[in-house]
C-alpha positions as CSV (number, residue, x, y, z in Angstrom):
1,X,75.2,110.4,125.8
2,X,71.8,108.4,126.6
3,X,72.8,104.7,126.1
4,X,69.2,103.7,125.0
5,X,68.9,106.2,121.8
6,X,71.1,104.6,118.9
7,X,73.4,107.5,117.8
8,X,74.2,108.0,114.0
9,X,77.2,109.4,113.3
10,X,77.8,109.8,109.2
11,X,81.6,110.3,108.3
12,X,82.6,111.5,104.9
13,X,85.1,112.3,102.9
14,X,87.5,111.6,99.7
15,X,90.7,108.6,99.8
16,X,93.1,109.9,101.8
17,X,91.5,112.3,104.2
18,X,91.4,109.8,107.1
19,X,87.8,109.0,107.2
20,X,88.3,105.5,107.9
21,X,91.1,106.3,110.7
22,X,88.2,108.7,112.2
23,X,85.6,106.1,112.2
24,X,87.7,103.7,114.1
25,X,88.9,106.0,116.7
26,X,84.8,107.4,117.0
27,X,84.0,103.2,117.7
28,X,86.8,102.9,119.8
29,X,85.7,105.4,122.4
30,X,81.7,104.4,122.3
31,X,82.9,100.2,123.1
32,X,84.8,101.7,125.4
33,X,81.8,103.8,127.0
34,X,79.7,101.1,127.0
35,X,77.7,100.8,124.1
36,X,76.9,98.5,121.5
37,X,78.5,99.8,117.8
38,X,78.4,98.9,114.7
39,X,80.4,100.1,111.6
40,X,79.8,100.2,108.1
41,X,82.4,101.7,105.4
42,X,82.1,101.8,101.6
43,X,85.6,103.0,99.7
44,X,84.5,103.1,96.3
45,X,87.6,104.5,94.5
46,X,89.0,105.7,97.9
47,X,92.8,105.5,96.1
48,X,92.1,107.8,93.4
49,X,90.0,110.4,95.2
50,X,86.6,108.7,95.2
51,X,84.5,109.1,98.3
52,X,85.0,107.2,101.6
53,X,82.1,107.2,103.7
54,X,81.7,105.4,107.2
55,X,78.8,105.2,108.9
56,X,79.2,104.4,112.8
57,X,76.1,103.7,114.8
58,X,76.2,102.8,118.7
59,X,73.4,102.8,121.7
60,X,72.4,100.0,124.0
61,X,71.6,97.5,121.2
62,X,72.5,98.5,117.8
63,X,71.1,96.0,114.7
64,X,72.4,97.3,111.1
65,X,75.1,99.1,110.6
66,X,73.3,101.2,107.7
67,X,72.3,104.5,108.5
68,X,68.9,105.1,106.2
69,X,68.2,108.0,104.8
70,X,67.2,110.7,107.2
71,X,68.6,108.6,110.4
72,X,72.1,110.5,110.9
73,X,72.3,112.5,113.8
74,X,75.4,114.0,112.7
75,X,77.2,114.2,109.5
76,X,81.0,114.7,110.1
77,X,82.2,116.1,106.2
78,X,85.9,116.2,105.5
79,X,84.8,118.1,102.2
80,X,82.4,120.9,100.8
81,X,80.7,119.1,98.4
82,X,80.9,115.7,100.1
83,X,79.1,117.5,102.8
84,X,76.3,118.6,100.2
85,X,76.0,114.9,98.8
86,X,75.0,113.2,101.8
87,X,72.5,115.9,103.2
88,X,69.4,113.8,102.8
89,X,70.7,111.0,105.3
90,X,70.5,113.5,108.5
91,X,67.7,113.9,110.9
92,X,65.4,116.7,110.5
93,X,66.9,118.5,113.5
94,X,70.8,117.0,112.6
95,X,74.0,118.3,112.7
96,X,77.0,119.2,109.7
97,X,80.4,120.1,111.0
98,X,82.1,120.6,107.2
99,X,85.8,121.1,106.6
100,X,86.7,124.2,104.9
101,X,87.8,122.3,102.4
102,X,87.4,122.0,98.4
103,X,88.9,119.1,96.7
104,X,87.7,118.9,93.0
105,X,86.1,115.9,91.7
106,X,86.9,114.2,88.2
107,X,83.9,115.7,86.4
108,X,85.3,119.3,87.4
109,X,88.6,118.2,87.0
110,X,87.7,117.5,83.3
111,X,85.9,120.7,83.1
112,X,82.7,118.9,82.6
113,X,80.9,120.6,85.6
114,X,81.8,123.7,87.7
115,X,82.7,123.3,91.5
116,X,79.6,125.3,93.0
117,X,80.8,128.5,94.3
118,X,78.1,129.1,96.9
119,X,78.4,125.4,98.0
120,X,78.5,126.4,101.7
121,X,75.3,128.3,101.3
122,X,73.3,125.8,100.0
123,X,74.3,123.8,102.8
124,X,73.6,126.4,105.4
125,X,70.0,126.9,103.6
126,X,69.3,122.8,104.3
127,X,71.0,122.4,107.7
128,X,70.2,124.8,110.0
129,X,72.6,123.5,112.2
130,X,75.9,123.8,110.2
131,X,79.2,124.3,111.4
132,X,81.8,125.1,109.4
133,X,85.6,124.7,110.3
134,X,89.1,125.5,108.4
135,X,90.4,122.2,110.1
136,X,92.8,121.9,107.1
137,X,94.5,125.2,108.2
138,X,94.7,123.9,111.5
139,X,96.3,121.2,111.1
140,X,99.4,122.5,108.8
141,X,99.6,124.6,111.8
142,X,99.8,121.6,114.0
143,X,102.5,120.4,111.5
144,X,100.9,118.0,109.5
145,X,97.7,118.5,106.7
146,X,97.1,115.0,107.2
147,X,96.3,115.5,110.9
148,X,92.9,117.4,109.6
149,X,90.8,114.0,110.5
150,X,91.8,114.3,113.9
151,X,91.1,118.0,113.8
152,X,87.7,117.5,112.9
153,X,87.8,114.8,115.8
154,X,88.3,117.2,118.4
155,X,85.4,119.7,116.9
156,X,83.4,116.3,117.0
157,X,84.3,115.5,120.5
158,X,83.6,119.4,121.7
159,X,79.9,119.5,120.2
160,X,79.1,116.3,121.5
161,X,80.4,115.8,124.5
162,X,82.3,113.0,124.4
163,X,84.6,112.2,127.5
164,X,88.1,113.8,126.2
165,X,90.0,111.5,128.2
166,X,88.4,108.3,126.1
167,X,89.0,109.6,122.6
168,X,92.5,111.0,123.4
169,X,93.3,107.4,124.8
170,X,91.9,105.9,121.6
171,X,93.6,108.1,119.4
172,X,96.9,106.4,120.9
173,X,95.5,103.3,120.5
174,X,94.2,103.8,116.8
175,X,97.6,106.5,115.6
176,X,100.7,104.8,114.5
177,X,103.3,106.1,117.4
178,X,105.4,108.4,114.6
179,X,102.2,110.2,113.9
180,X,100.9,110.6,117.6
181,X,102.6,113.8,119.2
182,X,100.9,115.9,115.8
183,X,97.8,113.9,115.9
184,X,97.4,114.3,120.2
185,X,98.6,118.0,119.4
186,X,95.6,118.3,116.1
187,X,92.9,117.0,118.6
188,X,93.4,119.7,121.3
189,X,93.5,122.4,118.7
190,X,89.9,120.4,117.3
191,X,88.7,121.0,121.0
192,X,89.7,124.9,120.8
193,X,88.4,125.5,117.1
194,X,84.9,124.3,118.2
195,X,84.9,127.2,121.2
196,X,85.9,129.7,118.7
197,X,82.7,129.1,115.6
198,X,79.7,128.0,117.9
């Protein structure tokens, strides 16, 4: 990665998917390359299954940690319609690697609204440059749902060509040490999901 461009990276998600965790690990590796990061994260009601979203920006000399709208290089979406909400912060020519994932919010909870059925077209028809993963799946097969952040890591990590070596060593700085064999184990299936949809 060129040290000079400032790299926006847009992480979101609902409380309890491990957006935070991911955005710590993603920090960890670019101080560790190098660069100059800053990080940003709003919670809003992260305990009740509000939206998370972290917003992690590094390059030679990084100012703000806000991304504005249309500034994200890459928008990393732990969630279908999360994904679709924060659309208008990428680049023109940016990136969306979505989790298969639908986790209903309140107002379809209440029956208020419907849950869009053709939510992952409407993405595809903004973004060119969608990529769309079952990390969930994955990492139950790893042996632990919650391991689906770190899932989504290793896609991450694959389509950007971050050194492997640097975010596996800050996963086992950032993981607690019960939940680092699944989470090392979740990251190299990441790595091998993003060979198998590109």
């Amino acid at each position: 990665m060129e040290k000079r461009k400032v790299t926006n990276v847009l992480i979101v998600g609902v409380g309890g998917q491990g957006t935070l965790l991911t955005s710590r690990i993603l920090a960890d590796v670019a101080v560790r390359m190098g660069f100059d990061v800053k990080v940003s994260e709003i919670h809003g009601m992260a305990q009740r299954g509000g939206s998370v979203v972290s917003q992690v920006r590094f390059g030679e000399k990084v100012y703000s940690p806000i991304i504005k709208k249309g500034d994200a290089d890459l928008l990393l979406a732990f969630e279908k319609i999360e994904a679709a909400r924060w659309l208008e912060y990428l680049k023109p020519d940016g990136r969306v690697i979505v989790n298969n994932e639908r986790i209903d919010p309140l107002p379809v909870m209440s029956g208020k609204v419907k849950y869009p059925d053709d939510i992952v077209d409407r993405i595809k028809a903004v973004v060119a440059n969608t990529l769309m993963v079952n990390a969930t799946e994955t990492a139950i097969a790893c042996g632990n749902v919650k391991a689906a952040n770190v899932v989504l890591l290793g896609v991450l990590t694959a389509a950007t060509g971050l050194p492997v070596d640097k975010v596996k060593q800050a996963i086992e700085r950032n993981v607690p040490s019960k939940a680092l064999e699944v989470n090392l184990k979740a990251f190299k299936a990441g790595l091998e999901l993003y060979s198998t949809v590109v």
